[in-house]
N, C-alpha and C positions, 0 to 999 in steps of 0.2 A: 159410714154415712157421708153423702158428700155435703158442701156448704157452698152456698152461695156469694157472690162476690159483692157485698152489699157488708155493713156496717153489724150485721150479725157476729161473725164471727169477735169482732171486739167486745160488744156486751158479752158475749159467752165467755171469753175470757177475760175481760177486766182489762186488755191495754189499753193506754194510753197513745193519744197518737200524736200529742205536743210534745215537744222535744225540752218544754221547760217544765213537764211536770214526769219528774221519774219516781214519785212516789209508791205506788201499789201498783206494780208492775208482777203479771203472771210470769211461770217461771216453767219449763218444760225439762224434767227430772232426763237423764241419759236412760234408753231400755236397759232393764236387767240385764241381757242378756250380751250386749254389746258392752256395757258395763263390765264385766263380770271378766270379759278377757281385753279391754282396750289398751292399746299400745302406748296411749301416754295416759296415765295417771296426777293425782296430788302429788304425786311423790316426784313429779319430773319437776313442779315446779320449785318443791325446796334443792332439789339438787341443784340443778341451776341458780338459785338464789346464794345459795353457799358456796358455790366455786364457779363463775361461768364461763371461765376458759378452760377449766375442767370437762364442765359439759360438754361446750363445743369441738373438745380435744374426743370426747369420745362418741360425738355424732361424726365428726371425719372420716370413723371406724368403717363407714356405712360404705364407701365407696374403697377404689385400689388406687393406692400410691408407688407408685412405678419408683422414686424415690420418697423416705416419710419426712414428713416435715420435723422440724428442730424445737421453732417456737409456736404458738398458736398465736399471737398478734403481736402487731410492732405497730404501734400507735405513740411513736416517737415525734410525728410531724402530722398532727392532726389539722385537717381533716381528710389527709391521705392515709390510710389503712393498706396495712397489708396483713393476708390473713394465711395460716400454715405454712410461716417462712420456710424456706427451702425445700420444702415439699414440688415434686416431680409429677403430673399424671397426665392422661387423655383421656378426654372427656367424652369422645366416641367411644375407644376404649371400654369406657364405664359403664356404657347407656349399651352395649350390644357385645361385645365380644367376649367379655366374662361372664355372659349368664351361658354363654355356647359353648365358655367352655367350661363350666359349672356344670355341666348335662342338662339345659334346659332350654337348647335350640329348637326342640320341636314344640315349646309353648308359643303360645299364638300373643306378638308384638301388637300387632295392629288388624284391626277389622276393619276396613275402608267401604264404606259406602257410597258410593257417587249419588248425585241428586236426578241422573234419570232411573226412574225403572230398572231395576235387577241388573243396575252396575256395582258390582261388588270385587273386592280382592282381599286376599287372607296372607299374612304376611308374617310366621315364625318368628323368630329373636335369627337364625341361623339364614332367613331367606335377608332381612334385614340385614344382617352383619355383609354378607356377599353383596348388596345395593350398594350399600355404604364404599366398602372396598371397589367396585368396578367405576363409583362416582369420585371417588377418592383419585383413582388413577386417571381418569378421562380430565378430571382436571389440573392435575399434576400436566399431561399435556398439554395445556394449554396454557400454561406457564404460571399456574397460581401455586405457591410458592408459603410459606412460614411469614408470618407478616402484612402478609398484602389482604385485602378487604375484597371481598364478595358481596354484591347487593342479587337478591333473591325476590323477585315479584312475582308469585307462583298463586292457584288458586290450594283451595284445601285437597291437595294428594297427595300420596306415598312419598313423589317427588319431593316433598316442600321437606319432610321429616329429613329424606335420604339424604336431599342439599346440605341441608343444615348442621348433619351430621361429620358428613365428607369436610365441611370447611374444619370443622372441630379437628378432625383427625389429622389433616393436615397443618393444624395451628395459626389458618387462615381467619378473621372476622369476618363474621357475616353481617350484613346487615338485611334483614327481611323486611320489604315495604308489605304497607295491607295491600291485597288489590286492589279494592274500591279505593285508591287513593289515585289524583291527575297523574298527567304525567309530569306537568309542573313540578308539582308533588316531589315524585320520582326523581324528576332530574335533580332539584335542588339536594338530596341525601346523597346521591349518587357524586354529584359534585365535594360535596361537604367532607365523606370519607374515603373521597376518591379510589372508587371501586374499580377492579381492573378487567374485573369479570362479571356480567350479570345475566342469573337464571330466571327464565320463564318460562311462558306456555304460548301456541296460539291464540288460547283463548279459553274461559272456565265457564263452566254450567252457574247460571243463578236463577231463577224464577222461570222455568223454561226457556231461558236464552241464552245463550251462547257470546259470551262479552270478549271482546278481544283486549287480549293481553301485549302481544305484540308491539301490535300497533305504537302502542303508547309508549314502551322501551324503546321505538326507533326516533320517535318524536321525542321524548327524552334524553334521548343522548346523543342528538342533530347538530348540538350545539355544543358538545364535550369531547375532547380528546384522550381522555383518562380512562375510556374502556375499551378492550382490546378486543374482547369475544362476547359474542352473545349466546350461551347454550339455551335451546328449545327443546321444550316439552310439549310432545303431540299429543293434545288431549281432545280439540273437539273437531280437527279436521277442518278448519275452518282456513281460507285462505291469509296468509301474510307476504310482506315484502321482505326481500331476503339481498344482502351484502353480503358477495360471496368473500371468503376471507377472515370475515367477521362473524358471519354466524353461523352457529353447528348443532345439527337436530340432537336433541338425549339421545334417542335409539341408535343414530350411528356412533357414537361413541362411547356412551355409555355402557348400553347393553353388552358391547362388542369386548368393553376390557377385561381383564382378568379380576379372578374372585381374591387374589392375594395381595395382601398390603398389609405390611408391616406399621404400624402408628409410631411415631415418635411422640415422648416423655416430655411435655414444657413445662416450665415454672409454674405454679401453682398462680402468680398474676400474672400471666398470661392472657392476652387479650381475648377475649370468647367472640363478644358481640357488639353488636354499636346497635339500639333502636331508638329513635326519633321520635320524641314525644315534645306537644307544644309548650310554649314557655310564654311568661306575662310580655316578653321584646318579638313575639311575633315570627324568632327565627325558631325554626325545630331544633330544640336540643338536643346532643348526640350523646345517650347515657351507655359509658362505656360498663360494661360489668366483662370482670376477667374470669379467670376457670376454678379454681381450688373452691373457693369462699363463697360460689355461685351455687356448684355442684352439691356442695354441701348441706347446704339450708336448702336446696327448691328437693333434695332428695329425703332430707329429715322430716320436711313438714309435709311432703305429700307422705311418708310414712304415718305422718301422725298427726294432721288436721283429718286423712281423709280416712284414719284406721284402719290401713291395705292387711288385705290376708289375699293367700297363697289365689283363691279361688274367684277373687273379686274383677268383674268386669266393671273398667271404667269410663266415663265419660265425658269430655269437656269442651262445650258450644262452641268456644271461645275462637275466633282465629289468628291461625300461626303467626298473622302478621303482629301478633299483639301479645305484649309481656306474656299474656296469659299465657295463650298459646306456646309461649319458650320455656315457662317454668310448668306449666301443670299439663301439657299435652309433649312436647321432646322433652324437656331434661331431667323434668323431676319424675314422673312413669317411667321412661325408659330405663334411668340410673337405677331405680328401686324394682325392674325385672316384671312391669305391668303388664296386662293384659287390657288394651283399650279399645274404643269406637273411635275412628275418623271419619267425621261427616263432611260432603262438601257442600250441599246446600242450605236451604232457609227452613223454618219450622213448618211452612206452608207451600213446601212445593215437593208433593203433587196435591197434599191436600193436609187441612188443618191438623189432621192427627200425625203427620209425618215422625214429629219427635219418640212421641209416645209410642208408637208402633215398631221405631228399630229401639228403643228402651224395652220392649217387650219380645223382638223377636231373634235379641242378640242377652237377652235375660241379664240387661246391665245393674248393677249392684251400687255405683256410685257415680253421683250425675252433678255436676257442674254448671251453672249457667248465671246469666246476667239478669238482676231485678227489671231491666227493660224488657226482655223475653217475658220474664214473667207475667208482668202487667199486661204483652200483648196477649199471650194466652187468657188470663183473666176477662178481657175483654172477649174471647171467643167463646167463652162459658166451662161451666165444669160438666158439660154431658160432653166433651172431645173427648177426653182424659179418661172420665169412665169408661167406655168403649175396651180399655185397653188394662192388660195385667199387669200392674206395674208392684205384683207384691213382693219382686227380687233385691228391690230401692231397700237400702241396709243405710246413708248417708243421701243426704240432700245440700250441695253448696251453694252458693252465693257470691258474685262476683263483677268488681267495675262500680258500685256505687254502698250505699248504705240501703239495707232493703227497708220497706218500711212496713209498722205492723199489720197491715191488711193483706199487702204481699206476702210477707213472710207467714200469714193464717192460712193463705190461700193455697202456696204451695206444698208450706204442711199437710193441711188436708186433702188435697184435689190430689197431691203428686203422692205423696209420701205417705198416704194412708191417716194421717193423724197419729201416726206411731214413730215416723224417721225423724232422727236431729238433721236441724240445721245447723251447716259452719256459715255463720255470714262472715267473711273473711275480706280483712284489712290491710291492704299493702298498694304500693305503686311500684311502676312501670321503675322509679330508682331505687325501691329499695328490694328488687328482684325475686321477695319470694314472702308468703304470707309472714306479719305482724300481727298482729291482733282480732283474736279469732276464739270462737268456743271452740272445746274440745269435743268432738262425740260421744265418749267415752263415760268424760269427768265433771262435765260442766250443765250445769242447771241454767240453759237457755234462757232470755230474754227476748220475745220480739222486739226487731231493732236495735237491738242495741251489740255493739263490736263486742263486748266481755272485755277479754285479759289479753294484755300480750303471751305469745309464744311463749313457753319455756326456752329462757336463754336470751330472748329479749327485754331492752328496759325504755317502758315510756310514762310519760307524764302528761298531764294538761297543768299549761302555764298562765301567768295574765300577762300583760304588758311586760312586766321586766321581768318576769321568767321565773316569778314564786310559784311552787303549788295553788292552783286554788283549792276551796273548799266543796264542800259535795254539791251538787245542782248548781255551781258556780259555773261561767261560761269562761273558756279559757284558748288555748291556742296548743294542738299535738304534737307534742314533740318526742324526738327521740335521743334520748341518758346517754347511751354509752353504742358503740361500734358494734358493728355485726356482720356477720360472714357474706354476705352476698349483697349487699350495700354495694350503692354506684362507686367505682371509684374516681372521676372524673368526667364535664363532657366532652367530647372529644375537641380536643384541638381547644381547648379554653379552661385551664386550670383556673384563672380569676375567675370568670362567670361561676363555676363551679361552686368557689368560694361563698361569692356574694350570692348566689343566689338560695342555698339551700345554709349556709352555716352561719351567716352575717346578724340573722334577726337574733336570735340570742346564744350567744355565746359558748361553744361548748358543745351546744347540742344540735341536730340536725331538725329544722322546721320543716314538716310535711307540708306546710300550707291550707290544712285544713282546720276547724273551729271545732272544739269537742267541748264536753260537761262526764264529770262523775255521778253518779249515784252515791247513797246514804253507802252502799255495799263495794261499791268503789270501782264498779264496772264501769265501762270506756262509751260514753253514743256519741255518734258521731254527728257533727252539726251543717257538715259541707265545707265547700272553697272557701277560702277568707281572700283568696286573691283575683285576677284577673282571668282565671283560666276557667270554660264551662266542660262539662262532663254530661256528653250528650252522648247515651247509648251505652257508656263505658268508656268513649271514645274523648281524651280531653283535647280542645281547642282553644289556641288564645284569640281574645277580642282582638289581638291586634293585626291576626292573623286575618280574621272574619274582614274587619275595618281596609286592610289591607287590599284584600280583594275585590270589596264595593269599592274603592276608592282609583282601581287601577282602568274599572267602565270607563267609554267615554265621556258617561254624559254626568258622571259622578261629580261632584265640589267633595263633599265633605261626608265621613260616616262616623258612625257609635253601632255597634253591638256588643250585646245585652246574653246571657243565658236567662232564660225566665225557666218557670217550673211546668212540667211537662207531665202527664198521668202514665205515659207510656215510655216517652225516652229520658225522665229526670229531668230532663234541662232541655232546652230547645231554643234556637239561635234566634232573635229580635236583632233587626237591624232600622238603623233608622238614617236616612238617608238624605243628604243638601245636593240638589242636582247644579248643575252648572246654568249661568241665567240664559246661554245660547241653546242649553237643552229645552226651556220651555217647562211642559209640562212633564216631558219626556215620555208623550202618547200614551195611547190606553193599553199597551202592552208593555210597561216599561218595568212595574214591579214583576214580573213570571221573566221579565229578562232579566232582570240583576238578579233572580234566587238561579236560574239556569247559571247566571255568568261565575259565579260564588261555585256554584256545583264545578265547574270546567276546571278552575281555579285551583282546588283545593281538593273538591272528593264531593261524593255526594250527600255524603254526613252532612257536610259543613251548610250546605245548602237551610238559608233562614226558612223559618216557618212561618213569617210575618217580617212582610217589610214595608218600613213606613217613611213617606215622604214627608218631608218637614222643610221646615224655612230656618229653624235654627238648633242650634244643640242646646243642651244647659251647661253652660258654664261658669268656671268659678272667675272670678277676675283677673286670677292669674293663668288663665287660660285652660284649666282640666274639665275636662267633660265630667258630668258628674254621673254615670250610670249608675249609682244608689238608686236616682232619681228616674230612671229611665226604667230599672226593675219595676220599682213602683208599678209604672204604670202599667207595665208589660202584665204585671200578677195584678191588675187591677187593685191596689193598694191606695188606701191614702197616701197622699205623697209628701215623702216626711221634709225636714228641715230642708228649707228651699234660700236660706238668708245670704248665704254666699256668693247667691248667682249672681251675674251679672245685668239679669232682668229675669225675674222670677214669673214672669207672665209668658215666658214661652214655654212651661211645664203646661196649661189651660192649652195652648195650641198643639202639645203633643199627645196631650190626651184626646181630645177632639178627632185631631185625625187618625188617633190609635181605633177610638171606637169606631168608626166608621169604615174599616176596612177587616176581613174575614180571613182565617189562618188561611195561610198558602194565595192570597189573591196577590 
């Protein structure tokens, strides 16, 4: 039966949908039958509880060591970790060559679907291995080299895998931008890990149009002398400018090299990746994760958050530009020998059932996606979804925020029959591979709420100075003790590093999010405690948003704000001080600063309300107060206002909050 998206679904089951009452919370038993053979059990968690460098000695098992490690951590200089000291491998290697030569080149790596019409490619472990090698050597060519950094702005294709792969094998960092990200964007990563080679396309499908990718790569790196080649990927035909010297189509060089390539064996910290996630100072953080301790975890836990068998087809929304995409679409499926979908479009283009319909005609078994997705499906109703056979769904995940209990009802029932677990799963962009997560298997679901850390994982919720708190206590997530695929640095700032993720209490690593226990001791998660919004999955800092309104011309001064959003979680308020030469700054001036915010930054970033004011709230000693500015955003009373410096221009921002319409 299906269920409506309405408030039904909670009275039938009894949750709760305030985060301060975890009382009588309904519980979703794991099926028998998925039960009955699940790859992690109770029993993972005492093992790991009784030895967990035992444990993690023998999830290493999972992958080939070209030379074996000696020790499994050296946590002599914390909070730099090193993990399977002296351990040797390649991580391409891992992800493609030994399942071909396991005898399982002719199982199918990748299902690719383009987003026009019956663009499809079907892609072996064996046809993928010979990609990798001919990309491998095409840029060995071009002088990229053990060391040196690759930046990758590619849409969702075969390419994006293949790139990513080839840098692995060559011992090169990659760094993959999202596409939808400026070119500003672009250059400043590009600058930061000064990349010496960067892959793209002409241009990639999104909503029936054709976006150019180019473009932006030229216009990004106009002003950089630290990239030497540009490799292009012909994908939609579409015309670009071309530096001869500099830039070199895929198909001529690619195609053309040879299928043999030998990998070379690096250190187990070995640099893998550098991706760029925002931070509370506004510059993107450059989170390095290296190869051993990366491999490891993103290959354990999609083994066993997502309970992979031999026959399971997978699939994950997410794109490559985004942690997700590195750990649960390349490194963790490939190392663990999956069978996956690569989609390159949106859920809605050519038509609302797009998702549902290659879930049904690729008979996918484990489906992956963002509670933002979610909600916009919700919003399209549950007769899309029925249309379509979706009784192959064995696993339903969750991903990029905390789902909440209507979502998590909705896609139980609508997606998953009312019979599939959900993993709502717990982790960031630095700590590279699920944390805290139900089991399929093992675990008697909660809507909403995170569960248990990973076996092999150790976390807590703290107060202020970093006691436990007590059950339904509100506290601060942190994480105990080191773990294999943990950031180890950002790039080029060991101090930032420090301070930012290890400084708040000591010892332990602060995610920056606000969590509470339950009576039963399970983990919910409460959101940011800090400066940073999570809009779509995608985080952005205020100061980044602030940044960009403030570089217009006719700008003085900004604040934004994440307010709460029914579709993207969070959604960008900015509120804006024009300059007194600007005037009023005409009747187009708010659609110009959300466009100018868009150019700036991505189209994410673009507010969803912005608002012109004559002054901020501040405190005396000059900080903005966005406590205060949430308020009003989520239509809130607006709390303790005694600090300001003039408590009467919170009435003036309300005022002209209400009188202006999202997006005008």
């Amino acid at each position: 039966m299906r269920w409506r998206c309405d408030r039904t679904l909670l009275r039938r089951y009894q949750v709760n949908v305030r985060a301060d009452d975890l009382s009588s919370q309904t519980v979703f038993e794991p099926p028998t039958d998925l039960a009955a053979r699940a790859n992690l059990t109770a029993a993972a968690y005492e093992r790991a509880a009784t030895d967990r460098l035992g444990f993690w000695a023998e999830q290493a098992e999972r992958i080939h060591w070209q030379t074996p490690f000696t020790r499994v951590l050296d946590w002599s200089n914390p909070p730099f970790a090193k993990w399977f000291v002296g351990g040797r491998l390649n991580a391409a290697y891992n992800c493609v060559d030994r399942h071909v030569e396991a005898g399982n080149g002719d199982k199918v790596a990748i299902h690719w679907v383009g987003e026009p019409a019956g663009d499809t490619r079907t892609l072996t472990y064996a046809d993928l291995k010979d990609e990798v090698c001919r990309a491998s050597n095409a840029l060995t060519e071009l002088g990229v080299g053990t060391g040196d950094r690759v930046a990758i702005y590619l849409p969702m294709i075969p390419e994006a895998v293949v790139a990513m792969l080839a840098c692995a094998r060559l011992g090169a960092a990659h760094t993959v931008v999202f596409g939808g990200f400026s070119a500003d964007a672009l250059a400043s990563r590009i600058e930061d890990c000064k990349a010496k080679v960067v892959i793209t396309a002409d241009g990639g499908f999104r909503r029936g149009s054709s976006n150019a990718l180019k473009l932006a790569v030229d216009e990004a790196i106009a002003a950089t002398s630290v990239v030497e080649h540009v490799l292009v990927v012909r994908r939609t035909g579409q015309g670009v400018g071309w530096i001869e010297g500099r830039d070199v189509w895929w198909h001529d060089v690619v195609d053309t090299a040879s299928v043999e390539h030998a990998p070379d064996a690096f250190d187990s910290e070995h640099p893998l990746y550098v991706m760029y996630t925002s931070g509370t100072t506004g510059k993107p953080k450059g989170i390095l994760h290296t190869t051993g301790g990366y491999l490891v975890q993103t290959a354990y836990t999609f083994w066993g958050v997502f309970d992979l068998k031999d026959d399971d087809v997978y699939w994950c929304t997410a794109d490559i530009g985004w942690v997700t995409g590195h750990s649960y679409i390349v490194y963790g499926p490939l190392a663990c020998g999956a069978t996956q979908v690569l989609y390159e479009g949106t859920p809605d283009t050519p038509h609302k059932g797009r998702w549902w319909e290659i879930i049904q005609d690729y008979r996918v078994t484990k489906f992956y996606t963002a509670p933002t997705a979610i909600r916009t499906c919700m919003k399209w109703g549950e007769r899309i979804p029925a249309q379509y056979d979706l009784s192959t769904l064995r696993v339903l995940g969750s991903v990029g925020e905390s789902i909440s209990p209507e979502a998590y009802l909705w896609y139980r029932e609508n997606i998953g029959g009312g019979r599939t677990p959900i993993v709502d799963t717990w982790w960031q962009t630095e700590t590279g591979a699920h944390m805290i997560t139900p089991l399929p298997g093992s675990t008697a679901a909660k809507p909403g709420a995170a569960m248990r850390p990973v076996p092999g994982i150790s976390a807590e919720v703290v107060d202020d100075a970093g006691n436990p708190v007590g059950p339904s206590e509100s506290g601060y997530l942190v994480l105990t003790e080191p773990w294999p695929s943990m950031l180890r640095t950002i790039w080029g700032d060991d101090q930032r590093f420090e301070e930012t993720y290890w400084s708040r209490f000591p010892g332990c690593y602060f995610a920056g999010d606000g969590a509470k226990k339950d009576q039963a001791g399970d983990i919910w998660l409460l959101g940011r405690v800090d400066d940073v919004m999570n809009v779509s999955g995608h985080r952005l800092s205020t100061t980044e948003i602030e940044s960009a309104l403030v570089s217009h011309s006719k700008v003085a001064e900004a604040a934004a704000i994440g307010a709460s959003d029914e579709t993207t979680g969070q959604a960008v308020v900015g509120f804006v001080i024009l300059l007194e030469s600007a005037g009023d700054g005409g009747a187009d001036i708010v659609q110009e600063l959300r466009t100018h915010v868009g150019k700036e930054i991505g189209p994410i970033a673009k507010p969803r309300q912005i608002v012109i004011v004559t002054e901020l709230p501040k405190t005396r000693s000059g900080k903005i107060m966005r406590r205060l500015l949430r308020d009003v955003a989520e239509h809130r009373a607006i709390g303790d206002a005694t600090t300001l410096t003039d408590s009467s221009v919170m009435d003036l921002i309300s005022s002209g909050m209400n009188n202006q319409k999202d997006g005008d």
